[in-house]
N, C-alpha and C positions, 0 to 999 in steps of 0.2 A: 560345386556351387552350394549344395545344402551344407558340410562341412565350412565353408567359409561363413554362408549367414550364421553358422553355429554357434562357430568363435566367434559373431560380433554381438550375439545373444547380453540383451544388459539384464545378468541374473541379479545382481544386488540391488538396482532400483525395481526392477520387478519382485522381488522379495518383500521390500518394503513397502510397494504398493497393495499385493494381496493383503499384509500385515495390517495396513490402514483403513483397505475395504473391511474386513473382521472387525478391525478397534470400533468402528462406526455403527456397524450392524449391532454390534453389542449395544453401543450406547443408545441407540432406538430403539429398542429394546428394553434397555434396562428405566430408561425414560416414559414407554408406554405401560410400566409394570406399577407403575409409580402412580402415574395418571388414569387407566384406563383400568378393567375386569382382568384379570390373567384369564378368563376364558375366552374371551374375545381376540386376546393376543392371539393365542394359543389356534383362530382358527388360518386357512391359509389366505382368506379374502383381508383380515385382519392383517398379520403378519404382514402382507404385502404394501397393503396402506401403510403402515406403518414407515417402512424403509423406504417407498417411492422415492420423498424428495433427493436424499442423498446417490438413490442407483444409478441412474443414468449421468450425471457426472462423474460420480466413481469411475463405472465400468469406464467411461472415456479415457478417463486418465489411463488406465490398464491397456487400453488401445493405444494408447498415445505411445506407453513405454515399448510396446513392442513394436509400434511405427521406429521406433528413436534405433532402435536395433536393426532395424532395414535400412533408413535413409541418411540417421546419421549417429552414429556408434560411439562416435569419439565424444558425445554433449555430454557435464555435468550427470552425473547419475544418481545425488542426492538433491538437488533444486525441487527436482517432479515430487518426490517423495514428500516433503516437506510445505510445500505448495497443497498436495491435494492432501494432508495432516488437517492443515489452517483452513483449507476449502470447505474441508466435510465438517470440522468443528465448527463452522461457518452456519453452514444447513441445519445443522442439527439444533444451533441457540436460536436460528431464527425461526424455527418450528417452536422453542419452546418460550420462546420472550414476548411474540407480540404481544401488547397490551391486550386488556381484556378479553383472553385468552380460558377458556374453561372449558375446554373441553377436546380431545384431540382431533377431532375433525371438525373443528369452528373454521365456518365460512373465512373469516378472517385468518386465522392461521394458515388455511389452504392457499388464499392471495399471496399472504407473503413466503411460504418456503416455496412456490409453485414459481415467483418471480425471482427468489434468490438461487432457485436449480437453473432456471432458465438463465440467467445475467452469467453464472459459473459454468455451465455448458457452453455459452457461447466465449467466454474466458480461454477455455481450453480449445474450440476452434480457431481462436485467432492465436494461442500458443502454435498451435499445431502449425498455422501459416509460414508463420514468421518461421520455426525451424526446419520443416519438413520440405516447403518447398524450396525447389533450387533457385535462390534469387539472384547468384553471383550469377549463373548460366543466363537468365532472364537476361537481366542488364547487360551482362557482354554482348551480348546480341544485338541488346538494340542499341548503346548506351558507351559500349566500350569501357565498362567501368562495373564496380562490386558495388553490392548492397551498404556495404559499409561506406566506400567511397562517394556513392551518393547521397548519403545522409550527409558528410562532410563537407560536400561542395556546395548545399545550397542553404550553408546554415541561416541563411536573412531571408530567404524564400520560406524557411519553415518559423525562424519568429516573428517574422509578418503577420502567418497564419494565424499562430497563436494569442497575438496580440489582437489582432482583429478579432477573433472569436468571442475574446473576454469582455472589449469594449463593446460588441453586440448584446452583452448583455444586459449594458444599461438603458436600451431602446427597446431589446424585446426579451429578456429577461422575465423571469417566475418564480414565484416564491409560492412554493407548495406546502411550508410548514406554517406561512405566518409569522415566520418569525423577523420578516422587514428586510430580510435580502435576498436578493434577485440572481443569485448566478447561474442558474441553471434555466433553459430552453425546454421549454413543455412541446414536447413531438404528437403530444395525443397518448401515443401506446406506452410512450418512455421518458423518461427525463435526463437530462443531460448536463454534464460541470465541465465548461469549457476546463474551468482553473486546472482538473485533472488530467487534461492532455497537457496544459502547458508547460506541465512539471519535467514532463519529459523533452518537450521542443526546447526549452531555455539551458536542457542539460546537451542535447546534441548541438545550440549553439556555442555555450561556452567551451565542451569537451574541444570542439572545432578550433575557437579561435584562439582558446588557451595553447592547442599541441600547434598553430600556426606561427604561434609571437613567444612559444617558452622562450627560449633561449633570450629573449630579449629580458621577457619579464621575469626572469631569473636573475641577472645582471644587476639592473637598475643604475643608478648611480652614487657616486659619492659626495656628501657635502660635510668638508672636516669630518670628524669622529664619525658621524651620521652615512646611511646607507639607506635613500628613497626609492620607492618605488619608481620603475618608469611609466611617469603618469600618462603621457604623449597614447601607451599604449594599453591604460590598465580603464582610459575614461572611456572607451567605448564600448566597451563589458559590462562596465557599474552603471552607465547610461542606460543600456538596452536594460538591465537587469533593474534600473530604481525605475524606470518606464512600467517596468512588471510590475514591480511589489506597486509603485505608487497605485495603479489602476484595481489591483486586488486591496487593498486598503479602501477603496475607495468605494468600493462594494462590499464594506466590514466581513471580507475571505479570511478574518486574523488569521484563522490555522496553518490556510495555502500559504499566506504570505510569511510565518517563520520556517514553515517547511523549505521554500525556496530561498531564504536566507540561510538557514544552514546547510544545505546543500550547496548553495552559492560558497559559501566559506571554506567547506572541504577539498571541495576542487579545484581552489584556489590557493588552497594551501599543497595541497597534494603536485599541483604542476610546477608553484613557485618553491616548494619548501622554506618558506618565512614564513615562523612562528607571529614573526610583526604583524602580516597582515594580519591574521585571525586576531589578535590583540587586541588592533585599531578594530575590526567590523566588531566585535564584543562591544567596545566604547563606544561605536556608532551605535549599536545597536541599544546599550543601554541608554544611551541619552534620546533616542528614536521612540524607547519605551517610556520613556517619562514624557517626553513631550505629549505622544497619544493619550495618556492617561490624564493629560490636563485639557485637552480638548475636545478627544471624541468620548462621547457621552458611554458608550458599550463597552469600549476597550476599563471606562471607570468602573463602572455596573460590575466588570467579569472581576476584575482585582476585588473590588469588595467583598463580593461574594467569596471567592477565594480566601480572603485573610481571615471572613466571617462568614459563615455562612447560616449560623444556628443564628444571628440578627435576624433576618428573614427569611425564617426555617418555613413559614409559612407561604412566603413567596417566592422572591427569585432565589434561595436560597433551598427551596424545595428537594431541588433534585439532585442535588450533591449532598445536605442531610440524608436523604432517604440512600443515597450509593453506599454513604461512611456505616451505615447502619447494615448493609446488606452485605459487606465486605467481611464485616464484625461477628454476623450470624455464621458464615462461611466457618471460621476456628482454622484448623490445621486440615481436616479433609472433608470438609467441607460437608453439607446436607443432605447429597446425595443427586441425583439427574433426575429432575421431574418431582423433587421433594419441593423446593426451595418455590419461595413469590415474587422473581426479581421483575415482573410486572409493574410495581407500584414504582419502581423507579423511570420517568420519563424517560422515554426515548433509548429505552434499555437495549436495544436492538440494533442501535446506531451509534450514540455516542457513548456506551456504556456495555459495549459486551466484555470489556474486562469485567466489570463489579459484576456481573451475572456467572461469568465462570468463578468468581473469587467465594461467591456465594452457594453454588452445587457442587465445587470440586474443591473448595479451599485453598489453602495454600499451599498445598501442596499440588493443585491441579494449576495454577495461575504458577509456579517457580516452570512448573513442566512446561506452558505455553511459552516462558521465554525464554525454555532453553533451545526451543523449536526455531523461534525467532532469531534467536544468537546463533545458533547454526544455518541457519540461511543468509543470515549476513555474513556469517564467518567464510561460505561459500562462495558468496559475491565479491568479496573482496578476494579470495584465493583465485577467482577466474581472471579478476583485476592484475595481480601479480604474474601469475601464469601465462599474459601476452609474449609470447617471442619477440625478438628483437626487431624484425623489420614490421610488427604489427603495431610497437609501441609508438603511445603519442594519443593520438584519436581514438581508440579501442580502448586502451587502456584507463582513460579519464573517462570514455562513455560509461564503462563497467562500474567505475567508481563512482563515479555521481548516481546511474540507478541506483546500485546499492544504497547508496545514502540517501536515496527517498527513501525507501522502505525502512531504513535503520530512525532516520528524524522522525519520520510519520508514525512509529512505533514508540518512541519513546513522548513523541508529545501526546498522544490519547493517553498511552499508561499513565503519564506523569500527573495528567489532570485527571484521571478516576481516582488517583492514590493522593490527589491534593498535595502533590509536591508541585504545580505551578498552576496556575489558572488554565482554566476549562478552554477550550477551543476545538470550534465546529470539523473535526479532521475524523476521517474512522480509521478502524482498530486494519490493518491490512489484510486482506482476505475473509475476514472475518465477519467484521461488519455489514451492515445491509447498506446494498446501495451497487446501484450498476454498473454508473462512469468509474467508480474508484475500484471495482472489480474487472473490468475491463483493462482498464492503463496497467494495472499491477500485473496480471496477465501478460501483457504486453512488456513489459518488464523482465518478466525470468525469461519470454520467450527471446528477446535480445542478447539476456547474457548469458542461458544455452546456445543461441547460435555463435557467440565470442567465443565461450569456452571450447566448443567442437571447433571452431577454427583454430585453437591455440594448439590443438594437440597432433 
């Protein structure tokens, strides 16, 4: 028995998990050297405070990887790795960004890494769920059916949910920033974005109804030269999905609502392969983006500011002057960890922790994040491939569409800190502060670790 757990030992992701505990330790470290006395560092009361926030989710993850070696051997062995890379980089900006921030034990700084450890420990609890426990076992029992098969079968049972969730919160909805929208539900201790579960129920319903009607909606039909979709079977997908976007729009969500547009696209494309479709949703899409820009008043505001933003460098323009300036101070490697002020930039901890690594680590620390990035998507999609034959279909398009939240959602925050499209309320993945979006993405790798261990 101890020779078998032996061989199922996952040395490589445990390798690179110690390697990320150290890379972090360092950089709280090399952060408080910056900020604080190096005698203070230097004692062990000190020292400790220091590394707090990041230890106990670290160490989890380290539990976790050697959970994965008992219960399930065959999961992805670079995902965890890379996850808790983006996690701890996480903890670490959000120790050094809050705003008016001076000093390294500010009341305020303690609230916020003390809620960003807490949000990413319990991340990695519900990873742990979703892979560790035996859920096919569970459901056979009671259910007659796999984890996976149930998410397939009740795919209107779960965008119901979602749907509901989202419309509740134009009745009991919170706006905790002041900034005029309401999507999230004040619990008292927590806050909550429906929009961020629905990212995932609108993918297990499409994944669902797309591997149910492929074969149909591969076909289509012909008129002369011309080859149409079959619409009979493609309008109750774009229905349920313009149900989505419309109600997220309607609560100016821009960011949720391109996110699930381009994920809508992919795995639309992915199950029918027609280039046409994504074509036509482009042309929808751009003429979708013009129309909003003549009518709702914010979707104009954010383009302006976009195309201009040194117009009113002093207003709404503020905070992406102050980004392009922080980017700029950055150079090639940037000012160092705990050197740099990326404070003065609003909201630097949320919608802006790329400009804050672009500015301590340069560019050379921000090419490094997205190679981190591009390797975890490049992972998501190889677990997508990697379905065996009688898995293909449901699995395969679920895997895909995750990934492609986190591949979209990534590229549209970078895209709008570097001023290659307008800015949009979306955070940086794992990175960013903020709990619902730490949680679902959690929930996330822990789905397509438990695909991957079944694929193998």
């Amino acid at each position: 028995m101890f020779v078998q757990r032996l061989r199922q030992f996952r040395a490589i992701e445990f390798r690179l998990m110690i390697t990320v505990l150290l890379f972090f330790a360092a950089g709280y470290l090399l952060a408080a050297f910056a900020t604080r006395q190096s005698e203070f560092v230097a004692t062990v009361p000190g020292l400790l405070g220091i590394l707090w926030p990041s230890t106990l989710p670290l160490l989890l993850f380290i539990a976790m990887s050697l959970a994965l070696s008992w219960r399930s051997p065959n999961a992805d062995q670079i995902l965890l790795p890379l996850v808790a890379l983006l996690a701890g980089l996480g903890l670490l900006l959000n120790a050094r960004l809050q705003p008016s921030l001076t000093a390294l034990y500010d009341d305020i700084y303690a609230e916020v890494a003390a809620k960003q450890s807490l949000w990413v420990t319990l991340g990695v609890c519900v990873l742990a769920a979703i892979v560790l426990i035996p859920w096919d076992t569970l459901f056979i029992r009671l259910q007659r059916t796999s984890l996976m098969d149930w998410l397939d079968h009740h795919r209107y049972v779960w965008l119901t949910l979602g749907l509901g969730l989202v419309l509740a919160t134009f009745f009991f909805g919170s706006d905790p920033n002041g900034s005029g929208v309401k999507v999230w539900f004040n619990f008292g201790l927590f806050l909550f974005q429906p929009s961020e579960l629905l990212k995932i129920i609108l993918v297990i319903f499409m994944a669902s109804y797309l591997n149910e009607h492929r074969e149909v909606v591969q076909a289509g039909y012909r008129l002369g030269p011309l080859r149409l979709p079959p619409l009979p079977y493609l309008v109750p997908i774009i229905g349920m999905w313009g149900i989505a976007m419309g109600t997220i729009v309607f609560q100016r969500d821009l960011g949720a609502a391109l996110l699930l547009f381009g994920v809508f696209l992919a795995m639309l494309y992915v199950a029918t392969d027609r280039t046409a479709y994504v074509l036509a949703g482009m042309l929808a899409f751009a003429l979708g983006a013009i129309a909003l820009y003549q009518v709702v008043p914010v979707v104009k505001l954010r383009v302006d500011v976009w195309l201009d933003p040194w117009a009113t460098a002093q207003g709404t323009g503020y905070q992406i002057v102050q980004a392009i300036y922080a980017l700029a101070s950055g150079g090639v490697f940037g000012v160092g960890l705990g050197r740099g002020i990326p404070a003065i930039v609003p909201a630097i901890h949320t919608d802006f922790a790329f400009t804050a690594i672009g500015e301590e680590l340069g560019l050379a620390g921000t090419l490094g994040l997205l190679a981190a990035y591009i390797l975890l998507i490049f992972r998501g999609y190889s677990i997508a491939l990697a379905v065996p034959g009688r898995f293909r279909g449901f699995e395969q398009l679920l895997a895909i569409g995750l990934t492609t939240i986190l591949a979209v959602q990534t590229l549209i925050i970078i895209g709008g800190n570097l001023r290659l499209i307008p800015l949009t309320g979306i955070t940086l993945p794992f990175i960013s502060y903020g709990g619902s979006s730490v949680l679902i993405n959690f929930l996330i790798i822990g789905l397509l670790m438990r695909i991957s261990a079944s694929s193998r």
